[in-house]
N, C-alpha and C positions, 0 to 999 in steps of 0.2 A: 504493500500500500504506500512504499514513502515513493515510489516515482507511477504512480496513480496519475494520469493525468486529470487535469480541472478542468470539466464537465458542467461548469458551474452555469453560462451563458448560450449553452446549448439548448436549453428547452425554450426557453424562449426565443431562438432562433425559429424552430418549428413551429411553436406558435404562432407566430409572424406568420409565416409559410403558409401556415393552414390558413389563417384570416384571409391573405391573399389573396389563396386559391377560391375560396368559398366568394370572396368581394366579386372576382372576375366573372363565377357561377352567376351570380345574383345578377351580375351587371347583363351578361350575356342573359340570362330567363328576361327580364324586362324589356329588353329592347326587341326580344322575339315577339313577346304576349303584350307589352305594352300596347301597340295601338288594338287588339280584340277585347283588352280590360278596358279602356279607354271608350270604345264603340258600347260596351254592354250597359255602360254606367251613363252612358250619354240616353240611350234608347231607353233605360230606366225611367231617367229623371223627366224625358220626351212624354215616357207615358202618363207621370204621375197630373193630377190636377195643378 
């Protein structure tokens, strides 16, 4: 254990990483579904009194 390397800044390395990856997920879902969420919520509100 005394030449153990430090491992100390590594998790939060991948945590960054995962956030990233999931930011990119989200950004990509939205810009696919955005305008059919966008049309359904309009046609909603179109219908309401």
């Amino acid at each position: 254990m005394l030449f153990a390397p430090k491992e100390k800044g590594q998790g939060l390395v991948e945590y960054a990483i995962i956030i990233a990856l999931v930011a990119i997920v989200v950004i990509a879902v939205m810009n696919l579904l955005g305008p059919k969420i966008g049309n359904t919520f309009s046609s909603i509100n179109n219908s309401l009194p």
